[in-house]
NUVEX-988314 format. One record per residue: x, y, z of N, C-alpha, C in turn; residue in one letter. Coordinates in steps of 0.05 Angstrom, whole numbers, always signed. Layout:
<atoms>
[[X; Y; Z]; [X; Y; Z]; [X; Y; Z]; "a"]
...
</atoms>
This chain:
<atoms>
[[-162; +453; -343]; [-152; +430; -357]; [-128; +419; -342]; "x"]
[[-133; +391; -334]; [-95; +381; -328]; [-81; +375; -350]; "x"]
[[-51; +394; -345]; [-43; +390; -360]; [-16; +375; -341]; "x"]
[[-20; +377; -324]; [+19; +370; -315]; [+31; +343; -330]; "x"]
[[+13; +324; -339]; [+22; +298; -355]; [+17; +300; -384]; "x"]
[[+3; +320; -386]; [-11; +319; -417]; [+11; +318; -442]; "x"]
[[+3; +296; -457]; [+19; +285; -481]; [+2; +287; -506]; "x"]
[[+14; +288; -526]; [-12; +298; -554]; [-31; +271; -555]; "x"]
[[-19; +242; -533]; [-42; +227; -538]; [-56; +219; -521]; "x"]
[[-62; +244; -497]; [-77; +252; -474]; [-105; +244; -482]; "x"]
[[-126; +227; -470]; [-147; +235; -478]; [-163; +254; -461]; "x"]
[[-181; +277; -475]; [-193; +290; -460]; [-229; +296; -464]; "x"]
[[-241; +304; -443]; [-272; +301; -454]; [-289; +325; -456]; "x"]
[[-300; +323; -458]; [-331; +340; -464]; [-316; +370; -453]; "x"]
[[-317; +361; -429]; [-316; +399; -412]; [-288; +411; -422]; "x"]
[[-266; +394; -427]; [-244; +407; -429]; [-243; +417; -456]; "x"]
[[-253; +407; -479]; [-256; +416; -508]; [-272; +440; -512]; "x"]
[[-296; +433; -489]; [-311; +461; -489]; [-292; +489; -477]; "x"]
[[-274; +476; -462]; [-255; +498; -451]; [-240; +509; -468]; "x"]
[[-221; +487; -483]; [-203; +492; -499]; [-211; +519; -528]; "x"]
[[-241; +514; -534]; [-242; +522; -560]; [-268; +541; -544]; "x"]
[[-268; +546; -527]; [-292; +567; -518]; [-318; +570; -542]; "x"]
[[-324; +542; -538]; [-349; +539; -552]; [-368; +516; -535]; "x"]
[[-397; +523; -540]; [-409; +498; -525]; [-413; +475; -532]; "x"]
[[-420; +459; -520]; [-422; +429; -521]; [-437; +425; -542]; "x"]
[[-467; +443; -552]; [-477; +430; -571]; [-464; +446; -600]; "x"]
[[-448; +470; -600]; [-439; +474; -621]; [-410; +448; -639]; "x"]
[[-400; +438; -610]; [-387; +411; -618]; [-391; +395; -627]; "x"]
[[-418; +385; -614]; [-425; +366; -625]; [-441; +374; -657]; "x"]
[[-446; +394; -661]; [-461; +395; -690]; [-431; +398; -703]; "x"]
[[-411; +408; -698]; [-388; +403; -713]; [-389; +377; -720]; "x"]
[[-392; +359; -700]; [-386; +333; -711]; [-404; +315; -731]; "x"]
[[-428; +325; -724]; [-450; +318; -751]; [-434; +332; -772]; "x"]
[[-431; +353; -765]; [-431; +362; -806]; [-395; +360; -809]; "x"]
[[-380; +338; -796]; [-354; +328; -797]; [-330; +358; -796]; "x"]
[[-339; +377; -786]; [-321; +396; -784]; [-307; +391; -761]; "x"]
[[-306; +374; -742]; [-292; +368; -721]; [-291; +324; -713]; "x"]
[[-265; +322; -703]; [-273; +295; -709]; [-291; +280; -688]; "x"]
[[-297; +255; -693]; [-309; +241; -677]; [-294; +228; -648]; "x"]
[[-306; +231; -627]; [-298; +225; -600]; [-290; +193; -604]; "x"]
[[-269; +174; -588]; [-266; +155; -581]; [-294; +149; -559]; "x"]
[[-311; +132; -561]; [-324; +126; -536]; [-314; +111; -522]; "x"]
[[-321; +111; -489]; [-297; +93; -473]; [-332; +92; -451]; "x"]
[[-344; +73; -452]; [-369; +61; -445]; [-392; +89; -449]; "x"]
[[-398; +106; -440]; [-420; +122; -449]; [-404; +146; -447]; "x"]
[[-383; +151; -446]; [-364; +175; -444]; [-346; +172; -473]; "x"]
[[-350; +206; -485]; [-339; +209; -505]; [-313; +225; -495]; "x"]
[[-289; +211; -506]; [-254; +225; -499]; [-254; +228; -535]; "x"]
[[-225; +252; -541]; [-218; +262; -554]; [-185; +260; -551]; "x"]
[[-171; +257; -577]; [-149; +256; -574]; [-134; +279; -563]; "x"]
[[-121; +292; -547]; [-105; +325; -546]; [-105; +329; -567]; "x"]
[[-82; +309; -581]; [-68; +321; -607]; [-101; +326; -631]; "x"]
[[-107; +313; -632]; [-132; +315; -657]; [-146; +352; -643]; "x"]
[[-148; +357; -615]; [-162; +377; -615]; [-141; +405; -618]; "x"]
[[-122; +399; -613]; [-97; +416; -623]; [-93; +425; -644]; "x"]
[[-101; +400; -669]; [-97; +406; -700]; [-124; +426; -709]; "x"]
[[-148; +416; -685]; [-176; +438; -702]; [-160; +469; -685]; "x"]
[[-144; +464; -671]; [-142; +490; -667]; [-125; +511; -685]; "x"]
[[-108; +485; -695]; [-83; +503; -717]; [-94; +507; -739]; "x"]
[[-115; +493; -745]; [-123; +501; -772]; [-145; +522; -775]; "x"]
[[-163; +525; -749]; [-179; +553; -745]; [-156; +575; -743]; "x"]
[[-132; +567; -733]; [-110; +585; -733]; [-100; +607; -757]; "x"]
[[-102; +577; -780]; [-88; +579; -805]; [-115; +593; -824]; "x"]
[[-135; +588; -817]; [-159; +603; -834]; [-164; +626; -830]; "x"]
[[-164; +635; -805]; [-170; +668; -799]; [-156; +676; -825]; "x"]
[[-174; +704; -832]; [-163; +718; -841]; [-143; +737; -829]; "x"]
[[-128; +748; -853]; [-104; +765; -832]; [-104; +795; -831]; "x"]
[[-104; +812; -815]; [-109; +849; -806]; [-85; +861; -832]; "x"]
</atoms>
């Protein structure tokens, strides 16, 4: 992922979300059917994602785990 500029209103795409949340492309995208994850900005046939928006699915998978 580049991060050396990255700002919470970075946009980022497909491969880096799959990076970020070590999940695949099509488990993302069925997140986004059944609205558990949000919908991509399209920018002509390329879907970007806010940082910040993929930051928040991370704090709140954060905040759900259960705890040991």
């Amino acid at each position: 992922m580049h991060t050396a500029s990255s700002t919470p209103e970075t946009l980022v795409g497909i491969s880096t979300v799959v990076e970020m949340l070590q999940r695949s492309r099509a488990s993302i995208y069925r997140d986004i059917q059944n609205k558990a994850f949000p919908k991509p900005l399209k920018l002509g046939s390329s879907s970007r994602w806010k940082l910040s928006e993929v930051q928040s699915v991370i704090e709140r998978l954060s905040q759900d785990r259960p705890e040991n």
